[in-house]
C-alpha positions as CSV (number, residue, x, y, z in Angstrom):
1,X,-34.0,-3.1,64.0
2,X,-36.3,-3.9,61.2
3,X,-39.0,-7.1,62.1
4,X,-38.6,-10.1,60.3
5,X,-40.6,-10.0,57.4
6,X,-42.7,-14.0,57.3
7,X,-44.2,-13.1,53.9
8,X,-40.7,-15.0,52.8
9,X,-39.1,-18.0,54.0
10,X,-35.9,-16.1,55.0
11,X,-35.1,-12.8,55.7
12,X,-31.8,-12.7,54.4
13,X,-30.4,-15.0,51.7
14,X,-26.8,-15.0,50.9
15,X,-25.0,-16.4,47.9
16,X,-21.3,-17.4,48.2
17,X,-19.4,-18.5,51.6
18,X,-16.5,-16.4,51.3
19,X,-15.3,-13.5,53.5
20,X,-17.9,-11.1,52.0
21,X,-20.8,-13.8,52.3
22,X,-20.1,-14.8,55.3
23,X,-19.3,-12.0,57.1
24,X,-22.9,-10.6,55.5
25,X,-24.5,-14.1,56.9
26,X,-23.2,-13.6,60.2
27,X,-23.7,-10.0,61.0
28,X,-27.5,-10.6,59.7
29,X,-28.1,-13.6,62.3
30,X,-26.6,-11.7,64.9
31,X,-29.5,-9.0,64.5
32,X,-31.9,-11.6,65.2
33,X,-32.7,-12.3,61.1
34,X,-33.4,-15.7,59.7
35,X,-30.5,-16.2,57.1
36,X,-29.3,-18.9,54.9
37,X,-26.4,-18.9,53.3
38,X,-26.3,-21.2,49.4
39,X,-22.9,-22.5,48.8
40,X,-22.5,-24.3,45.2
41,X,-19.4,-25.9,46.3
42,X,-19.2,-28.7,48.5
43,X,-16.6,-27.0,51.0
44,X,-17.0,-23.3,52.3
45,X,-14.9,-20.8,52.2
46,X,-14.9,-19.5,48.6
47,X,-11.9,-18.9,46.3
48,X,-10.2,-16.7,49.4
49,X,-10.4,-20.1,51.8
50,X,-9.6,-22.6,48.7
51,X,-8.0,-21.3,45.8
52,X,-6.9,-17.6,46.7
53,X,-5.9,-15.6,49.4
54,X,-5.4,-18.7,51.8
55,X,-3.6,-20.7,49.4
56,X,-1.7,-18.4,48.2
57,X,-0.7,-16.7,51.5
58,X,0.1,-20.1,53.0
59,X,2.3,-21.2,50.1
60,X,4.4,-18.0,50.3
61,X,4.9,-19.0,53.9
62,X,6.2,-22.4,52.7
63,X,8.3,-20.7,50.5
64,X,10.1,-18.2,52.5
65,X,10.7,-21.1,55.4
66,X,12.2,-24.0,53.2
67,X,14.2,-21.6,50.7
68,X,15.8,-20.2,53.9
69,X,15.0,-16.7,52.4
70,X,15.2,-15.1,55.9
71,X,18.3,-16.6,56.7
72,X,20.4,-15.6,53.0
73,X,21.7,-12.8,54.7
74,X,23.4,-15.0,57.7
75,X,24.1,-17.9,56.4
76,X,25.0,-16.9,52.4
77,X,22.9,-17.0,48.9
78,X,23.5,-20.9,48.8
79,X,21.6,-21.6,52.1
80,X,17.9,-23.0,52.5
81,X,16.5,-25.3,55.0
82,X,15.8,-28.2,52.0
83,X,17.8,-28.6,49.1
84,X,15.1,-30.2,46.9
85,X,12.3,-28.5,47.3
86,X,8.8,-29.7,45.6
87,X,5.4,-29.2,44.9
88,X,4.5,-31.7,47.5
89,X,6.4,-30.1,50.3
90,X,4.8,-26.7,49.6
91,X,1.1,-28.0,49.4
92,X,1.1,-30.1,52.5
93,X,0.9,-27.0,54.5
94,X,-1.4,-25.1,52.1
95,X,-3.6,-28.2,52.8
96,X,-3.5,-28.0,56.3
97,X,-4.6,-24.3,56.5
98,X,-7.3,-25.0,54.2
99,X,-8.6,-27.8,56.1
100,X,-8.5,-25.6,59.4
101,X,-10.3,-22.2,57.8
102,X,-13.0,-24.5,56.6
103,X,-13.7,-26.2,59.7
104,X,-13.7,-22.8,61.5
105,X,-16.1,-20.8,58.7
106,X,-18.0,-23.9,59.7
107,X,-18.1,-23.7,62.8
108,X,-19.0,-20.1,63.2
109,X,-21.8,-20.0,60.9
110,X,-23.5,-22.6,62.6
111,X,-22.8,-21.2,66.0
112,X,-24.6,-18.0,64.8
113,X,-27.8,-20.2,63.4
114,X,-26.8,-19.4,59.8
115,X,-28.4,-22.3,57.5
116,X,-26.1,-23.4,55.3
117,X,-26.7,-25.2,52.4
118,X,-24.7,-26.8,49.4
119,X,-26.6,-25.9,46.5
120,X,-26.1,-23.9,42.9
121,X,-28.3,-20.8,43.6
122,X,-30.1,-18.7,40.6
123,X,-32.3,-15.8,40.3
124,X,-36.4,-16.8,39.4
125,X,-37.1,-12.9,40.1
126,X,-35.5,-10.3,42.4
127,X,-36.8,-12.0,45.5
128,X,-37.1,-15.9,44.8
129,X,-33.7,-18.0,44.3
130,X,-33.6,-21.5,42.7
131,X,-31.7,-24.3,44.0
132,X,-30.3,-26.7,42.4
133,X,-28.6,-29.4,45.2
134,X,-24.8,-30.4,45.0
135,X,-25.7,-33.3,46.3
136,X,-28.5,-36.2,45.5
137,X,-29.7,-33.7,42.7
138,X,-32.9,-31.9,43.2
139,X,-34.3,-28.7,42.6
140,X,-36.0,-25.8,45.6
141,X,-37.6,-22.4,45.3
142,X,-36.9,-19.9,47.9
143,X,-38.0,-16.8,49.0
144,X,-36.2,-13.8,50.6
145,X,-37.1,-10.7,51.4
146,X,-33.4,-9.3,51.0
147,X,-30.4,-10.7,48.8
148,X,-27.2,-11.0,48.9
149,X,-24.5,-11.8,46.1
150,X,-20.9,-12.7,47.0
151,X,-20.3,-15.1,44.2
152,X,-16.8,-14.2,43.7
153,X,-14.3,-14.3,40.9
154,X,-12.6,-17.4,38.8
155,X,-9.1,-16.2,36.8
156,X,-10.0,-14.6,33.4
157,X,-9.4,-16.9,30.6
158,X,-8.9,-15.3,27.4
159,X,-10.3,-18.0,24.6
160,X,-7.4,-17.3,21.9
161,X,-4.8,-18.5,25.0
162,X,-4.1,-22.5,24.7
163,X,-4.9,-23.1,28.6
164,X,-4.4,-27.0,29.2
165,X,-3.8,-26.4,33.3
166,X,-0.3,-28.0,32.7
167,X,1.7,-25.5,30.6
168,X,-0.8,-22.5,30.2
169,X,-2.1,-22.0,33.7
170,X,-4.1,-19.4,35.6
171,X,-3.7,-18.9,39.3
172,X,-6.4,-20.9,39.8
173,X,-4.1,-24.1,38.2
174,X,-1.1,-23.4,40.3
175,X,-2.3,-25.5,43.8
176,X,-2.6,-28.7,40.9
177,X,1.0,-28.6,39.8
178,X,3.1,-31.9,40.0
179,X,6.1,-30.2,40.4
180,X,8.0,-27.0,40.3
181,X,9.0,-25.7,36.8
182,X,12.7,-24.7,36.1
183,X,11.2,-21.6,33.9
184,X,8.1,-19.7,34.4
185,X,6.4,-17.1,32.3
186,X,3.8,-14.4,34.2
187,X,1.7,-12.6,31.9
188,X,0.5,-10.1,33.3
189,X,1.9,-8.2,36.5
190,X,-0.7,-7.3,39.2
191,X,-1.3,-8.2,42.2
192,X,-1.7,-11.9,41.9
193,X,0.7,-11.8,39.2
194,X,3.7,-10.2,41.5
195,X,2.9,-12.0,44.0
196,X,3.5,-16.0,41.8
197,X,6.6,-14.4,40.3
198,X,8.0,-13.4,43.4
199,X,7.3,-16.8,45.2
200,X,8.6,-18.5,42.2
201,X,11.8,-16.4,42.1
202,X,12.9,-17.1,45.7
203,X,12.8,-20.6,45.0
204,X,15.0,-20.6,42.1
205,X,12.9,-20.7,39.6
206,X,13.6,-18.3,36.2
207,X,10.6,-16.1,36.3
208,X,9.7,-13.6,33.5
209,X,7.4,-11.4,34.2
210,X,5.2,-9.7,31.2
211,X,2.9,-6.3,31.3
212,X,1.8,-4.2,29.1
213,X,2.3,-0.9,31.6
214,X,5.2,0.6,31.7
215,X,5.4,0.2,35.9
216,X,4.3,-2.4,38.3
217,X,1.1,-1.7,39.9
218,X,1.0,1.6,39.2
219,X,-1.5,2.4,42.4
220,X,1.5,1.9,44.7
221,X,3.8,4.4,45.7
222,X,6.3,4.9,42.7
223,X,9.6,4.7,45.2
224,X,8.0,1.9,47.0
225,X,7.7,-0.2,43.7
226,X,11.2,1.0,42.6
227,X,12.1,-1.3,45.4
228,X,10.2,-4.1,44.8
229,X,11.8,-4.4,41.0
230,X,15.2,-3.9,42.5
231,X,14.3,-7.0,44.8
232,X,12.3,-8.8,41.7
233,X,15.9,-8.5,39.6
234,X,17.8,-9.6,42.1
235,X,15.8,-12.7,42.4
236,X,16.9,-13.2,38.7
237,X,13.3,-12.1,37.3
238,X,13.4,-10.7,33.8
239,X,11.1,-7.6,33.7
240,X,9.2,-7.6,30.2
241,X,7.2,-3.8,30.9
242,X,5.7,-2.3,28.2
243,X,5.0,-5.5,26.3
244,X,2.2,-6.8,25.4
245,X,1.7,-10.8,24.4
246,X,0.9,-11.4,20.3
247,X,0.3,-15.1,21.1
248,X,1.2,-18.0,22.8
249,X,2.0,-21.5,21.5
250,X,2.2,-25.2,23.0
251,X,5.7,-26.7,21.9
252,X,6.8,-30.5,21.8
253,X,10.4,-31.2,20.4
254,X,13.6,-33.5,21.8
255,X,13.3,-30.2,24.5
256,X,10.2,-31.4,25.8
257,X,7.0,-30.2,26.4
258,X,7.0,-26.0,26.7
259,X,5.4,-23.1,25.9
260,X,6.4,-20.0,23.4
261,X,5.2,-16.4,23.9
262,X,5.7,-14.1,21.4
263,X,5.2,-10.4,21.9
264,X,4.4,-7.9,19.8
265,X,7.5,-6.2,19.6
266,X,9.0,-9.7,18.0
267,X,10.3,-10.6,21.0
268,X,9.8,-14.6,21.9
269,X,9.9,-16.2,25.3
270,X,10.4,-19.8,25.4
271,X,9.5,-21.5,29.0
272,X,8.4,-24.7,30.7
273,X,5.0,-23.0,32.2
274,X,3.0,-20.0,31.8
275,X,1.0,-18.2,34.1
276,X,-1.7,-15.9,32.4
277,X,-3.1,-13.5,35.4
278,X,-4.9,-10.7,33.2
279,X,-7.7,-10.3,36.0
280,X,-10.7,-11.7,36.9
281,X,-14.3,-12.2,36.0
282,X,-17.5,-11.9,38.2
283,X,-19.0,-15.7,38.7
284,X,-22.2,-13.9,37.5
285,X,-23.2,-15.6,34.9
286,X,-24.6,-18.8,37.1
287,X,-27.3,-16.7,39.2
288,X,-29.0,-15.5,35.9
289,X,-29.2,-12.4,37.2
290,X,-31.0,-10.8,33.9
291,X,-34.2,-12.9,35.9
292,X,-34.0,-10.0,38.8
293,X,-33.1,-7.3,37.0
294,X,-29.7,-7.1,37.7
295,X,-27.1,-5.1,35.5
296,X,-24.1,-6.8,35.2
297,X,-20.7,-5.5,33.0
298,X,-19.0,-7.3,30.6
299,X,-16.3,-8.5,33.1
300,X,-19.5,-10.0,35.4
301,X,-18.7,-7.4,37.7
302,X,-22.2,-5.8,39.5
303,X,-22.2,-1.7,40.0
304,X,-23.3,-0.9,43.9
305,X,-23.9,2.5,45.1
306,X,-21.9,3.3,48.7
307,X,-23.8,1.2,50.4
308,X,-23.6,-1.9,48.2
309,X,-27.0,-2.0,46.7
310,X,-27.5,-2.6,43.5
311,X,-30.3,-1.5,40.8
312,X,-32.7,-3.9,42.7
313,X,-33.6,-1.9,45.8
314,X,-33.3,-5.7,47.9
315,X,-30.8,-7.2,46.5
316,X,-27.0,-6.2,47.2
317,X,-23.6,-7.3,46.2
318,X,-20.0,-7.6,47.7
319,X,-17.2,-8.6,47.9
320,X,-15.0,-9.3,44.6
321,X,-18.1,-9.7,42.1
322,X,-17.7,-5.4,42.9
323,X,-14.5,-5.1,41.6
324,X,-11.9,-3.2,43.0
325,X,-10.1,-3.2,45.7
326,X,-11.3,-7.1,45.5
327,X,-9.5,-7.7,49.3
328,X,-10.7,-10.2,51.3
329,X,-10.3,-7.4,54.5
330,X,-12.5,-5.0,52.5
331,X,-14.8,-8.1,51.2
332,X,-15.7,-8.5,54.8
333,X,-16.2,-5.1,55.8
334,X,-18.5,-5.2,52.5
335,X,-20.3,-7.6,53.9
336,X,-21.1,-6.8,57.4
337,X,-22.0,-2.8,56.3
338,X,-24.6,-4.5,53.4
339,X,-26.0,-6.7,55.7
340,X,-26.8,-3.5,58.1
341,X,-28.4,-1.1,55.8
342,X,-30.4,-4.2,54.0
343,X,-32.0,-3.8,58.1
344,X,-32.2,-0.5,58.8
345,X,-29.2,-1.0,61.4
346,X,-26.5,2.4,61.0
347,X,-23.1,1.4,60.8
348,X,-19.8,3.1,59.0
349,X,-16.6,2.7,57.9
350,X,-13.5,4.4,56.4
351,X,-13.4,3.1,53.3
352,X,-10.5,5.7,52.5
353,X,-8.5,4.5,55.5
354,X,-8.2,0.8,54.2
355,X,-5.0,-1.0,54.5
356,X,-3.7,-2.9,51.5
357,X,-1.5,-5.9,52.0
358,X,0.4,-7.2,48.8
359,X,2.1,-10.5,49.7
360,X,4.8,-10.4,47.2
361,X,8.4,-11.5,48.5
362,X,9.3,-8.7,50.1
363,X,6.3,-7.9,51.5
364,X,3.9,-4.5,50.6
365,X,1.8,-2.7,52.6
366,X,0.2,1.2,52.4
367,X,-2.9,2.9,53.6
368,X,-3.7,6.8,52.9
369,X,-2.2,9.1,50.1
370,X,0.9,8.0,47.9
371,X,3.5,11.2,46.7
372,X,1.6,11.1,43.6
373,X,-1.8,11.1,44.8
374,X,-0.7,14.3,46.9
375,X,1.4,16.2,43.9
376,X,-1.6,15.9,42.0
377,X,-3.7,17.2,44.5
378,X,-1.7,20.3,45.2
379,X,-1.5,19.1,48.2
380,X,2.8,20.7,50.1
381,X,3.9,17.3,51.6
382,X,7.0,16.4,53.6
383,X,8.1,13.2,53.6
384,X,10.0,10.7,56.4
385,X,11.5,7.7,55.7
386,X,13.5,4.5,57.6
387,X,15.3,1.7,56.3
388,X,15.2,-1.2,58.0
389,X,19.0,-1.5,58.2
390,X,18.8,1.8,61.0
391,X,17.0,-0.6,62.9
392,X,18.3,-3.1,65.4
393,X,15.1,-6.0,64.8
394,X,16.0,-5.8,61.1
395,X,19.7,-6.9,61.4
396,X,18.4,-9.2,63.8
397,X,15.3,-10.9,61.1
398,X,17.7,-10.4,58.0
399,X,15.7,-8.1,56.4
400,X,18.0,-5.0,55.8
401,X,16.3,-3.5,52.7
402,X,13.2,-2.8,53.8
403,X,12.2,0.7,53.6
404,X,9.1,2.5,55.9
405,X,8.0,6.2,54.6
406,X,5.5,8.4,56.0
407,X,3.7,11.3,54.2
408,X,2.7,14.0,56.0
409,X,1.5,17.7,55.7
410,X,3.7,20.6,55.4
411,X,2.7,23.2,57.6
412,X,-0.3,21.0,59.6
413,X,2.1,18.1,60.0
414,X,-0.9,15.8,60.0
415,X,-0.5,12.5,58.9
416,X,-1.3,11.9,55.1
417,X,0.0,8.5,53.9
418,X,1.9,5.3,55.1
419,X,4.1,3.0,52.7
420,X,5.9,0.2,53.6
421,X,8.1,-2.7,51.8
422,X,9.8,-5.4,53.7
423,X,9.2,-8.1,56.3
424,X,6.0,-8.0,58.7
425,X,4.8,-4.4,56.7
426,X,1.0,-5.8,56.5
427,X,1.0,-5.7,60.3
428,X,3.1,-2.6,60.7
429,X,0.9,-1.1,59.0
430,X,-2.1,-0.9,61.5
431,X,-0.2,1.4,63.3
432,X,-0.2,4.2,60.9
433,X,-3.8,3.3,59.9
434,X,-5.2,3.7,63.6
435,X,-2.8,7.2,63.9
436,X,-4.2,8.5,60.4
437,X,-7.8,7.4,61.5
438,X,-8.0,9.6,64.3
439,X,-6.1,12.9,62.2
440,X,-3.2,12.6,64.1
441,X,0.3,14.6,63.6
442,X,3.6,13.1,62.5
443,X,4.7,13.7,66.1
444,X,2.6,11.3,67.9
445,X,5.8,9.3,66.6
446,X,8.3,11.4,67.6
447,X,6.8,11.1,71.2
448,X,5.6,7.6,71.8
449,X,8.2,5.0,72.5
450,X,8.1,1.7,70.8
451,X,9.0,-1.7,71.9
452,X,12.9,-2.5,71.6
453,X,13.9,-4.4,69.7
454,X,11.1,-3.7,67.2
455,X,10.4,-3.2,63.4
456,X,8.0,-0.5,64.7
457,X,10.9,1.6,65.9
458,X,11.2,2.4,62.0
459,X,8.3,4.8,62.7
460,X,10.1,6.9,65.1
461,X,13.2,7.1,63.1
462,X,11.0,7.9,60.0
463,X,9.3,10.5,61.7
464,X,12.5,11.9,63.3
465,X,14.2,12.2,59.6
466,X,11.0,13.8,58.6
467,X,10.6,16.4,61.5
468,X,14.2,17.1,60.7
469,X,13.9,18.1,56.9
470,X,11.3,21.1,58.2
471,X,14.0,22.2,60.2
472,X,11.5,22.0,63.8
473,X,11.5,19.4,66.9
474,X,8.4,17.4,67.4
475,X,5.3,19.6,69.0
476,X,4.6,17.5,72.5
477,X,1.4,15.7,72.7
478,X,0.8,17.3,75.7
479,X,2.5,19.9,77.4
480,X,5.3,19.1,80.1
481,X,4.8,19.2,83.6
482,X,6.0,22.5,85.4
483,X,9.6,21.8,87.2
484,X,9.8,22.5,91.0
């Protein structure tokens, strides 16, 4: 462990309090380094805890609860738990997570001796940070002898697109709506993007969703996202691929108050709100970072090398302000690894082993290699799959669409890839990560024995259909006991 260095006021200084700064923060104090952590807002947390990941998550939670969306299949397409449905009712349990995740990033920072203060940080030079105080005004130099960045994202807003935060709106906008539109337009279908039309859809909203791609998220497995427009339709969602948006226009007539998108194919789209989600941009330009030396892309985005250092050997960024994946699971991981080699302290990870968790309604979830990924490669695949109708738990949840697939090799019949769509497939999926993580064969499915009933039965059944298309049994794990 490297000695505190008392040439600087702190050894590590940290800028932004969500997962990737604090998880940084934390993992520094607990190697015995003096660490503060500068948070320009007045709560903690960071977009994840207040306007992204916890939000969003929580109001999808609302969603699928009072829509009755679990219990359509019982019960009929007409059924939900509360006829009227509004704003208000979703948000008072968004606010109630929020409150709680604050308290507890709170809480654990200060267990851990982490200084927190509430202050707009910038660079002076690579290793002294101005502060400018939230609060009662005031300005502070500080010294550090490493730095952190973790300033985040806010939603990219394009300055030809009328945003007013009532009509036009980025996903930043959506916790401040009055009340839930009868029409919504998404421009723009990635992750945050599926995920608001989705939500939308199950409540009844008409949703239109706009991309310029041809396919939806075109990093997830093509079968797997098959599925997820087959569910999108059925939720009444009008696809719009391909397109791209000419302009947008605020209306006011007899109609009311709504918005007009016309694409350039001529096409025009007249709805009540519109969500633009064409990315987001690295909070960057607030640290000054041309004062340390820092490069910085046109999107605000900083360039790390593998172990999130930057250009300026003491300073190191994570989290979102890296770009992709921009997860708050690998934000964290960010964090805790940059915080280790800023001390000299080994520590790994495997970064090609992360899960990814879409929260779109149904649910996405994959870690390792997709069919493409492998075709491309060369690489002779076979290929097991499992519907969630074979499966007792999903009659039992409602939830007989979802589909589990594993890839695996050929002739090895090591594990390869895991892709899953349908309920609870963010926590299923920790099951093929910790089987793929350790090179394990497609058998270790065949062999175990799950929990009954289970939606992680769906990996034995895949693996059994995929055993059975190379015309073989399962290899044991270990080999049987002799018989008397």
């Amino acid at each position: 462990m490297v000695p505190s260095n008392h040439a600087y006021d702190y050894d590590l200084l940290v800028i932004g309090s969500g997962p990737a700064g604090q998880r940084a923060a934390i993992q520094a104090a607990k190697l015995q380094k003096r660490v503060v952590l500068v948070e320009k807002k007045s709560v903690l947390g960071g977009v994840s805890v207040n306007t992204g990941t916890i939000p969003s998550k929580t109001l999808r939670e609302a969603v699928l609860d009072l829509s009755g969306y679990r219990s359509k299949e019982f019960y009929g397409l007409s059924y939900s738990v509360k006829q009227r449905i509004t704003m208000q009712d979703l948000l008072q349990r968004v606010d109630t997570v929020i409150r709680h995740e604050i308290d507890v990033t709170r809480a654990q920072l200060l267990r851990n001796r982490v200084e927190v203060v509430s202050a707009t940080a910038s660079f002076v030079d690579a290793h002294t940070i101005r502060l400018e105080y939230v609060e009662g005004g005031g300005q502070r130099l500080l010294t550090a002898d490493k730095v952190i960045v973790a300033v985040g994202t806010e939603a990219t807003r394009d300055p030809h697109i009328p945003f007013d935060g009532h009509r036009v709106l980025t996903s930043d906008d959506i916790l401040v709506l009055n009340e839930l539109p009868r029409t919504l337009t998404v421009i723009g279908a990635g992750v945050i993007g599926c995920e608001y039309a989705s939500m939308f859809a199950a409540l009844g909203v008409r949703v239109t969703l706009v991309d310029k791609r041809p396919r939806l998220l075109p990093f997830v497995d093509c079968e797997i996202i098959d599925t997820l427009a087959y569910h999108l339709r059925e939720n009444r969602v009008t696809l719009r691929l391909g397109e791209n948006v000419h302009g947008i226009e605020l209306l006011e007539d007899e109609s009311g108050e709504r918005v007009r998108i016309v694409l350039d194919s001529g096409k025009q789209i007249v709805t009540e709100k519109a969500l633009y989600s064409i990315g987001r941009t690295g909070n960057t330009n607030r640290i000054h970072p041309e004062a340390s030396g820092l490069n910085v892309d046109d999107r605000g985005r900083i360039t790390v090398n593998d172990d999130y250092q930057t250009n300026v050997p003491n300073i190191y960024a994570v989290g979102d302000v890296i770009g992709f994946p921009s997860l708050s699971s690998t934000s964290m991981e960010q964090g805790r690894l940059a915080a280790c080699h800023a001390f000299g302290v080994q520590a790994s990870s495997v970064p090609d082993l992360f899960p990814y968790g879409i929260y779109t309604i149904p649910e996405i979830s994959m870690v390792g290699k997709n069919e493409e990924e492998l075709t491309q490669a060369g690489i002779p695949y076979e290929v097991g799959k499992a519907r969630y109708r074979e499966i007792a738990r999903g009659q039992i949840v409602g939830d007989t669409t979802g589909l589990l697939k594993l890839l695996f090799h050929f002739e090895t019949r090591q594990l390869l890839g895991v892709h899953i769509i349908g309920e609870g497939a963010s926590e299923l999926i920790h099951i093929g990560q910790a089987v793929l993580a350790y090179g394990g064969k497609v058998d270790y499915f065949v062999n175990t024995v799950f929990n009954y009933p289970t939606l992680a039965e769906c990996y034995k059944t895949a693996a059994f259909d995929g055993v059975n298309r190379i015309g073989g049994g399962a290899d044991p794990i270990a080999p049987s006991k002799p018989t008397d």
